[in-house]
N, C-alpha and C positions, 0 to 999 in steps of 0.2 A: 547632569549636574552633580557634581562632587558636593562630600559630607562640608565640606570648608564652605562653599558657594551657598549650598544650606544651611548653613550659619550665619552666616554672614546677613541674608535675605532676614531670617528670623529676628537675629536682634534688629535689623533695619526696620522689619515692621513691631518691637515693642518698644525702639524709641518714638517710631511717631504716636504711637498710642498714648504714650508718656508725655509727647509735648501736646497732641490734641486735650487733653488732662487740663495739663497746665495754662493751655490757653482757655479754657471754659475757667480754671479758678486757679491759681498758682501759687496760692497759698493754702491747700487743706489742713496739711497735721497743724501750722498755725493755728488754723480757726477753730478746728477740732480741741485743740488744747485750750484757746481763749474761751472756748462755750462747757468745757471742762471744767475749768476754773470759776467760770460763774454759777453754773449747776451748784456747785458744792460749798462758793458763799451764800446762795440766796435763802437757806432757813437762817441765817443768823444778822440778813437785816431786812427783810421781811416781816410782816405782821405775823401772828399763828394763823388766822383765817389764811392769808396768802398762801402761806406754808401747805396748810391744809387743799387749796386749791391746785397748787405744785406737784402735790403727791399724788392726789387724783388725775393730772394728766401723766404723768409716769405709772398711773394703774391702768389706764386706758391704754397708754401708748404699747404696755406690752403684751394688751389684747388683741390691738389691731398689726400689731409685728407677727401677731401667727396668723390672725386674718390673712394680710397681706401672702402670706406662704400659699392660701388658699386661689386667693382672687387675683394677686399681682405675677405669682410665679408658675404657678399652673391652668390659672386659666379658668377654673371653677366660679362658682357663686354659692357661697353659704349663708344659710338665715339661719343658723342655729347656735352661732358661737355665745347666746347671751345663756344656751342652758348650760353651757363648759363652764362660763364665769359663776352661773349658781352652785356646781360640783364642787368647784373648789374654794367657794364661801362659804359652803354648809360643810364640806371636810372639814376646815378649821376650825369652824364654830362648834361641831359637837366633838373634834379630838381636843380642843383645847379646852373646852368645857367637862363635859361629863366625862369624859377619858381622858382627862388631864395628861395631857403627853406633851411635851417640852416644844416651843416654836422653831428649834432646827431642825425637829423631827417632821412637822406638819407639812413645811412646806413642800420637799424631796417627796411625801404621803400624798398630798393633794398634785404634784405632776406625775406623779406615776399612776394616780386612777384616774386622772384625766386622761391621760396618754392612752390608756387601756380601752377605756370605754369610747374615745374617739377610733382605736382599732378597730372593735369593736365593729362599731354603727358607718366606719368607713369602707369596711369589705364589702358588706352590698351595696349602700348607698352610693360609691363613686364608681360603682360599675354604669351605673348612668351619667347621662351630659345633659351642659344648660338646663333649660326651665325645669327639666324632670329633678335631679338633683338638688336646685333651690326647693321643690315642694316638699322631699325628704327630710331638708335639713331643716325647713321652716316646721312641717312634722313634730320635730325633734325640741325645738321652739316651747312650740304649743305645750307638750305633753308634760314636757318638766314641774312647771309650778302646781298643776293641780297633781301630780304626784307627791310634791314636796308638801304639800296638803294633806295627803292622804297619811302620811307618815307619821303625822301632830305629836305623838310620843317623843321623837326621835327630835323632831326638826323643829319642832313648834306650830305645827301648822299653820293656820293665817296668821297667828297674831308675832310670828316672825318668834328670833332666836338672838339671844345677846350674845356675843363675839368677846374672849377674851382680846385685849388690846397691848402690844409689848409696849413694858415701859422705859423708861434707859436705865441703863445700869448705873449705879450711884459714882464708879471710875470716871465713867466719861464727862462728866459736867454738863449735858443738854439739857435742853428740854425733853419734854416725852415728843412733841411734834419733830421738833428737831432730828432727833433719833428718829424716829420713824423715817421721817424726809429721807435721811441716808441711807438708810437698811433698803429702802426701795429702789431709791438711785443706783443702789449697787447690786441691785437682783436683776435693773432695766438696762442696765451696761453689762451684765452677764450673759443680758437677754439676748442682747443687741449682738455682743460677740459669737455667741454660738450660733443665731440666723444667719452669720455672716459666712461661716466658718462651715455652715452647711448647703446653702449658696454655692461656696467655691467647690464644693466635695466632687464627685460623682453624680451622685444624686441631684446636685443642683444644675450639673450642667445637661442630666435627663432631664429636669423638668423644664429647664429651660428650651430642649428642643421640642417634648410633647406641648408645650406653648405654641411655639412658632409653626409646626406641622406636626401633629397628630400623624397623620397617618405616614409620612416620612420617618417618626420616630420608628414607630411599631415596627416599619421595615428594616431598621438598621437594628433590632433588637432590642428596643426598648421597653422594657414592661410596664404598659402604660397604669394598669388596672394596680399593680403591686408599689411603682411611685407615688401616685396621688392618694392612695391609701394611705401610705406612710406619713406622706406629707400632710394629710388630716391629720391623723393621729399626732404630727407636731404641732402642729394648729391647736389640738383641742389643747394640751398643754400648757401652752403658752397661756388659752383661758383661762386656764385651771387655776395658774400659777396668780394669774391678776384676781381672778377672784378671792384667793388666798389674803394677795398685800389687800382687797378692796374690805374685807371682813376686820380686816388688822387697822385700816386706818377709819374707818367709820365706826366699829364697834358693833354693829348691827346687822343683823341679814331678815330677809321675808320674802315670801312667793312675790310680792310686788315689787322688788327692784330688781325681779329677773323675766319681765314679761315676752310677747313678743317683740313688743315695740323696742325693747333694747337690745336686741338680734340684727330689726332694722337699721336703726339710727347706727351701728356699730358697722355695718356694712355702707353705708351712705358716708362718714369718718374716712373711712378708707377711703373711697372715689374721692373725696375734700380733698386729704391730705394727701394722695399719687400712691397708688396700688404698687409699683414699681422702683421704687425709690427708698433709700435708707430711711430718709429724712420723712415719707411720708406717715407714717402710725404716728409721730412725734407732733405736728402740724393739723392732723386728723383727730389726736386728743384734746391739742387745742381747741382746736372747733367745736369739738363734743363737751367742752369744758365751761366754755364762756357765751359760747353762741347763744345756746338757752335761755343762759340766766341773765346773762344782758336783757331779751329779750322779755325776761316774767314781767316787769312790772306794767309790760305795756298793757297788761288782759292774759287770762288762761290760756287763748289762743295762739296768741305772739308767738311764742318760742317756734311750735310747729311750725306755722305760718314763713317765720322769718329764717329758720333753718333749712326748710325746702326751700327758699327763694335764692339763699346764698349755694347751695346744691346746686339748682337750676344753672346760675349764673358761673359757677366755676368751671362745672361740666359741660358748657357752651362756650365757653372765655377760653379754657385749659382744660383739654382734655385731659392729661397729664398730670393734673391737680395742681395743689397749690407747690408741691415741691416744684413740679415743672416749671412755675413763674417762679421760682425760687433760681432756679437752676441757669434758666434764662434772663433772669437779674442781672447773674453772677457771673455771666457768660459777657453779658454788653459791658458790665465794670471792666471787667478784666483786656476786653479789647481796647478798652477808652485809654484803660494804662498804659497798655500795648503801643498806642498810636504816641503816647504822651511819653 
């Protein structure tokens, strides 16, 4: 076969990848631009409470977008990402406080000792697989908040640490919610872009084969032990960094909004929302966002109760998560058109 004839084969198969696309949704950068454009009106006809709810699923979202790096693209189980989100909610809280250091400083501060410290605790830890590696990083869990205890000088021990909070600049005409809303928005679409952008790398296209076969990787050269390392250490990051906005829009941090139980539920988001999928951390923070508190006023219990039940039920329904039913929506719309 001549270079012409393998050309030719090549673009033949990335236009049908191109119409299999289009026929699943045929409109993306459309929709992508209309969900754009809404993102960016809704602090100014929303309540503040809303507002406030907004931002917390965009703090979420770009905790379970490094999750996902963990669970969706290599294949791992972590139960530790809630002590990354403590890292870098007490970074901020004691540079912005007692070491009064400026908010463009903190945040770049809090993803490079996240970054590190998932280095770190990554070199041994992913040298193991499945359940061994979940007890490690559940470990890692545990160990944080009664450290962050131990430290009561620094961190405040139990009774927690007040969080400088940005306000807007008197230029812009916002609110402080308001401002806040976009400065997140535009750190979760920063987010978003560099996940993506490391995805396509090299690196994403190794993790994507120690996914699929591990040991077919390794044979073609793949450093399995040296990928999934790395790709923790971006994971923890991404914690670090939500922890950052999560100190920034609450005002508050303490050993209790970083237990284990928020390692779990932050890993169970991710299965909701599709391990696998852009769309899922985004879907996954919803869940984590409303699911609960819909459920408080029925009894203390509810929330848990009613959170596992809708777990249960997706993870049976759609393996895939809910982007999956998302995807498969969008997939039967698009044919209906097709036919019409």
């Amino acid at each position: 076969m001549n270079i012409a004839e393998q050309t030719g084969r090549r673009r033949l198969a990335v236009g049908r990848e191109a119409g299999d696309r289009r026929r699943v949704w045929p409109w993306p950068r459309v929709t992508l631009a209309a969900l754009a454009a809404v993102a960016c009106a809704a602090p100014f006809l929303l309540t503040p409470y809303r507002v406030f709810q907004l931002t917390m699923i965009l703090v979420y979202g770009i905790a379970l977008l490094g999750l996902n790096l963990v669970v969706g693209q290599s294949g791992q189980i972590s139960l530790g990402h809630g002590a990354f989100l403590a890292v870098g909610a007490y970074t901020s809280a004691v540079a912005t406080g007692p070491l009064g250091l400026p908010y463009p400083v903190v945040l770049p501060l809090s993803a490079l000792l996240s970054f590190g410290l998932g280095l770190a605790l990554g070199l041994p830890a992913l040298r193991l697989r499945g359940a061994y590696l979940a007890v490690v990083t559940l470990a890692i869990a545990v160990v944080v908040p009664p450290v962050i205890k131990r430290f009561g000088a620094v961190t405040g021990g139990s009774m927690g640490l007040s969080a400088s909070v940005p306000s807007a600049p008197p230029w812009s005409g916002l609110a402080d919610d308001q401002w806040l809303y976009l400065l997140v928005l535009a750190v979760a679409a920063a987010a978003l872009a560099a996940a993506r952008n490391l995805l396509a790398s090299r690196s994403g296209r190794a993790l994507a084969a120690i996914r699929e076969n591990p040991a077919a990787a390794e044979v073609l050269g793949v450093r399995i032990a040296a990928h999934r390392t790395l790709v923790f250490a971006w994971s923890a990051m991404y914690a670090g960094v939500a922890g950052t906005l999560y100190a920034w829009v609450v005002g508050f941090v303490s050993p209790d909004s970083f237990t284990v139980t928020l390692s779990i539920v932050l890993l169970a988001a991710a299965v909701v929302g599709g391990p696998d999928s852009p769309a899922g951390p985004l879907l996954g923070a919803v869940f984590l966002t409303f699911v609960p508190a819909a459920a408080q006023g029925a009894g203390d219990a509810a929330p848990g109760l009613v959170a596992g039940l809708v777990i249960v039920i997706v993870v049976c329904a759609a393996p895939a998560g809910l982007a999956g039913l998302l995807r498969m929506a969008a997939g039967a719309v698009a044919r209906r058109l097709g036919r019409e």
